[in-house]
C-alpha positions as CSV (number, residue, x, y, z in Angstrom):
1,X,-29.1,30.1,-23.1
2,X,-28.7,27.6,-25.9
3,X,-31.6,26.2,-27.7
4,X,-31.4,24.1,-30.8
5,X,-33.6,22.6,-33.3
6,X,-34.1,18.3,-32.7
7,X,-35.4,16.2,-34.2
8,X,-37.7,13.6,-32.3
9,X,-34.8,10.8,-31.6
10,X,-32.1,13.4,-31.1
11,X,-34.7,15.2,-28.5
12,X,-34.8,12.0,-26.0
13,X,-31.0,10.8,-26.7
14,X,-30.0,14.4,-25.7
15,X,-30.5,13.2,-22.1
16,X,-31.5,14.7,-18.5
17,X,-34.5,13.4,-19.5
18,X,-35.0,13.6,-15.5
19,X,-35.1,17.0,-15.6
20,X,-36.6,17.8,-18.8
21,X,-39.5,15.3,-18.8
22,X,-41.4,16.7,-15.5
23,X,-40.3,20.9,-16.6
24,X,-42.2,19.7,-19.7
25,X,-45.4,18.4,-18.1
26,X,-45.3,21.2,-15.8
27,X,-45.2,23.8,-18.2
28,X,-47.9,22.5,-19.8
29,X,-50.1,22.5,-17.3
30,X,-49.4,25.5,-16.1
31,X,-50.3,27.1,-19.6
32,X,-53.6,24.7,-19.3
33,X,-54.4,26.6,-16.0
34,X,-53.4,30.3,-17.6
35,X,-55.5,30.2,-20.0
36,X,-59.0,28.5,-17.6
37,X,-57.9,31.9,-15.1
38,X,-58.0,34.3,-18.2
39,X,-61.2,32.6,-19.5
40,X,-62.7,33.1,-15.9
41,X,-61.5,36.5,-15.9
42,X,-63.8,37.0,-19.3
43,X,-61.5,40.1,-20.1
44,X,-60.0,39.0,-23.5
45,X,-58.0,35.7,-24.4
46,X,-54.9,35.3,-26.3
47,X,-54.9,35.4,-29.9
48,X,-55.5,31.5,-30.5
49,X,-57.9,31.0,-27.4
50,X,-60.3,34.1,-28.9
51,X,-60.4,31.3,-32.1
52,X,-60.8,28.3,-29.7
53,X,-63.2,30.5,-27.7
54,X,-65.5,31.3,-30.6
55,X,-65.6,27.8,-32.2
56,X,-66.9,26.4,-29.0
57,X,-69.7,29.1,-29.6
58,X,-70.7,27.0,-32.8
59,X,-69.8,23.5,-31.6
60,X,-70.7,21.1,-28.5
61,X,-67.3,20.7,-27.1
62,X,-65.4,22.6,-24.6
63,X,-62.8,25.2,-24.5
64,X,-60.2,23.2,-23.5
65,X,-61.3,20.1,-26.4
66,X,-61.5,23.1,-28.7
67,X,-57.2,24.0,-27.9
68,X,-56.9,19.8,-28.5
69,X,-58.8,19.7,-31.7
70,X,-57.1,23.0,-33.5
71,X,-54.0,21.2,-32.1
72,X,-54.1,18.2,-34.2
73,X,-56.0,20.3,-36.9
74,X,-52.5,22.6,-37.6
75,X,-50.6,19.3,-37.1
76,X,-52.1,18.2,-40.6
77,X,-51.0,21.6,-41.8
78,X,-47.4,20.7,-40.6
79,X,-47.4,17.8,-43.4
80,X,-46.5,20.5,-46.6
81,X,-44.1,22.2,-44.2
82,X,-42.7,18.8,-43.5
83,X,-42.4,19.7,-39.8
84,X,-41.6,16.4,-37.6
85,X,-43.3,16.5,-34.3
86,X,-42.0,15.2,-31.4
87,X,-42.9,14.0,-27.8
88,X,-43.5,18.0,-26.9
89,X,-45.6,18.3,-29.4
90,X,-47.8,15.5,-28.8
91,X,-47.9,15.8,-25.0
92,X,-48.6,20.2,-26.0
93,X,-51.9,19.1,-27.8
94,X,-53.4,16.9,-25.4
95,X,-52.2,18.3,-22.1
96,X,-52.7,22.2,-22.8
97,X,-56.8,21.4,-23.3
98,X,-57.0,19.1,-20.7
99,X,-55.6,21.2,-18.2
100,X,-57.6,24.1,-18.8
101,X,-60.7,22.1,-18.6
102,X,-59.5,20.4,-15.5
103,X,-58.8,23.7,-14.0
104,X,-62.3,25.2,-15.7
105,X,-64.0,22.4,-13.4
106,X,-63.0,23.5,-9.8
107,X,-62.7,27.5,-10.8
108,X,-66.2,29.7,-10.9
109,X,-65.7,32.9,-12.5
110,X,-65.8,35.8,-9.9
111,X,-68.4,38.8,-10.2
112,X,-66.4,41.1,-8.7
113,X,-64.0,43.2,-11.7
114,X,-61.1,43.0,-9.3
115,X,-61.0,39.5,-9.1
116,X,-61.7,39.4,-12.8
117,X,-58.6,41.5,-13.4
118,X,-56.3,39.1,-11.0
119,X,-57.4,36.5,-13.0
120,X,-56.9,38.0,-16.1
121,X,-53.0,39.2,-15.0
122,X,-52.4,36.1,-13.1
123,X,-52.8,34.0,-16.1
124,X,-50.7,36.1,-18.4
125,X,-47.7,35.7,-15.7
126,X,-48.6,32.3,-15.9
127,X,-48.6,31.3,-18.9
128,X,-44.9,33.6,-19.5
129,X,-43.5,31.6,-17.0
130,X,-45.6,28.2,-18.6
131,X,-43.8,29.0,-21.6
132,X,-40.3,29.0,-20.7
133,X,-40.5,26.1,-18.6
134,X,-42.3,24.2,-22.1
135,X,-40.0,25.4,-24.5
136,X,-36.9,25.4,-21.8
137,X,-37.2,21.6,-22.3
138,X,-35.9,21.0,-25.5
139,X,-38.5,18.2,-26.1
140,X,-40.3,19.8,-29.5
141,X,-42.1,22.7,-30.0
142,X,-46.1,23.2,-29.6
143,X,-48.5,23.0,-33.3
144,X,-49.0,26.1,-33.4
145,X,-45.5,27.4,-32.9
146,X,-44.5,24.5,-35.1
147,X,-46.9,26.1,-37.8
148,X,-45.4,29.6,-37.7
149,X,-41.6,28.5,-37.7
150,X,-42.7,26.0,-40.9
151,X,-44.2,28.7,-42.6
152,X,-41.1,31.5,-42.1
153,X,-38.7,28.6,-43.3
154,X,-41.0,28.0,-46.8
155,X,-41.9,31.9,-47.3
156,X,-38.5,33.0,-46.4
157,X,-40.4,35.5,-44.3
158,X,-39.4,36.7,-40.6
159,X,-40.7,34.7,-37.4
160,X,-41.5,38.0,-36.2
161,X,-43.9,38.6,-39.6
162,X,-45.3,35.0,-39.8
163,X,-45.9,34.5,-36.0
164,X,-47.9,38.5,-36.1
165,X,-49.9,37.2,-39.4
166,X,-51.1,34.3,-38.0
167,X,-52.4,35.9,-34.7
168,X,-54.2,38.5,-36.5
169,X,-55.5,35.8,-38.9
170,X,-57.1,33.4,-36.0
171,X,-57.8,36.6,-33.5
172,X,-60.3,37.8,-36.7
173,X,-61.9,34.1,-37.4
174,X,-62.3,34.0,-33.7
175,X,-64.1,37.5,-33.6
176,X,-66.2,36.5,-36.3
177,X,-67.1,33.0,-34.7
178,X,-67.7,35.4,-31.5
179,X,-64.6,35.0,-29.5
180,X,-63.8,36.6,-26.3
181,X,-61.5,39.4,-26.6
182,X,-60.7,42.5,-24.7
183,X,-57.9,43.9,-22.8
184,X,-56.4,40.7,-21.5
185,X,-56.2,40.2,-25.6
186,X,-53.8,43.4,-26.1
187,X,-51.7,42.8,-22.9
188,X,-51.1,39.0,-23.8
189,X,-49.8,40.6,-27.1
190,X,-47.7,43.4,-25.3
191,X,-46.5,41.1,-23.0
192,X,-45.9,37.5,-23.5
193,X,-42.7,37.9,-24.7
194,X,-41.0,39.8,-22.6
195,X,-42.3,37.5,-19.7
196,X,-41.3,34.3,-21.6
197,X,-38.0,36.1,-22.4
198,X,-37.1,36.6,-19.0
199,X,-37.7,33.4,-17.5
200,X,-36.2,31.5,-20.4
201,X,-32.6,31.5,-19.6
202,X,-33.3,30.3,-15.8
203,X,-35.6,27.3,-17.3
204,X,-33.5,26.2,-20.4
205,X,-31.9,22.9,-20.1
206,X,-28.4,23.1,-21.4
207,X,-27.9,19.7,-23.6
208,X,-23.8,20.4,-24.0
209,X,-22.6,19.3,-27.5
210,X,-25.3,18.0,-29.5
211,X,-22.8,17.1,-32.0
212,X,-21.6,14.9,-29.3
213,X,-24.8,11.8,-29.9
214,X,-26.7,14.2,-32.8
215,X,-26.1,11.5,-36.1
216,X,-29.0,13.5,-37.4
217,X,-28.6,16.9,-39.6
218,X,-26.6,19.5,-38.1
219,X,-29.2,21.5,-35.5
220,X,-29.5,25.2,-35.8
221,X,-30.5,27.7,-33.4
222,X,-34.1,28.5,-32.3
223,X,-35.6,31.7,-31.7
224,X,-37.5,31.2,-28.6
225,X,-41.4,31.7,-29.4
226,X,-44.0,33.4,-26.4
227,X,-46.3,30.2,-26.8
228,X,-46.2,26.8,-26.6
229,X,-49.2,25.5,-28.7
């Protein structure tokens, strides 16, 4: 498994753009889709949909237009970090919201609390396997992880620190706003990155020798982050 850090131009001249192009796209609506079947399942969201959760509580938009406006919201915030985004990152804060509302349109949300827990488990597989397939593709990484990975670069903090600060951060705002969260809230914690862990190296596109067409600074390798907003 080799990932490394593009910028925009490098990202598309890196090629198997036939490949990478539709595994992107797919895995971002698949993660649209995990989070409608964990909304559905009303048992807890992850950290960033309790905050998206809770502003459409307050505000006459839509779950999935609430994920699309905090998306380009923590894009301004990339500006000071001096972040570049690229085509993932664009396509991550449109498609994500879009696809959970899509999804949101044709599923009802069961009564029974078995269903509600398939839901709730189904969409954290999901959205493990959504992530590798996103991030697999080399094509830019999602605002939000954008954020995090800007933020250990100017602190000189840990991923691991930044990433668990922010989560607690928007999981609180969301509480306060009235965001759902439960147990689907703590296993999406627990278990997000193990799941996008082990489906990363199946799904990640080998690009050979960047140096190869890379006239940009050298790259440097990525830690792989559980979600790709």
């Amino acid at each position: 498994m080799n990932l490394v850090d593009l910028g925009p131009i490098a990202q598309l001249r890196a090629g198997r753009l036939a490949r990478r192009l539709p595994q992107l796209y797919v895995g971002l609506v698949a993660y649209g889709v995990s989070l409608a079947l964990m909304y559905r399942g009303d048992l807890g969201l992850a950290p960033w949909d309790v905050l998206h959760s809770g502003l459409i509580r307050h505000l006459p938009i839509t779950i999935g237009q609430a994920v699309v406006l905090m998306s380009f919201v923590v894009l301004v915030l990339w500006i000071p970090l001096r972040e570049t985004p690229g085509l993932g990152t664009i396509s991550n804060a449109l498609v994500v919201g879009f696809a959970a509302d899509a999804t949101l349109s044709l599923l009802d949300e069961p009564d029974a609390i078995v269903l509600r827990v398939a839901l709730m488990v189904g969409g954290i597989l999901l959205c493990g396997l959504a992530s590798a397939l996103y991030i697999g593709a080399q094509l830019g990484r999602g605002p939000r992880d954008g954020l995090m990975t800007g933020l250990a670069r100017r602190t000189g903090r840990s991923i691991r620190l930044v990433r668990t600060g922010l989560e607690v951060a928007v999981v609180i705002v969301g509480v306060l706003l009235g965001g759902t969260i439960g147990l689907g809230t703590v296993l999406y914690a627990l278990a997000i990155g193990p799941l996008t862990q082990l489906w990363l190296p199946a799904f990640t596109v080998d690009l050979g020798d960047v140096s190869a067409w890379s006239r940009s600074a050298p790259t440097r390798p990525v830690p792989p982050s559980p979600r790709p907003t």
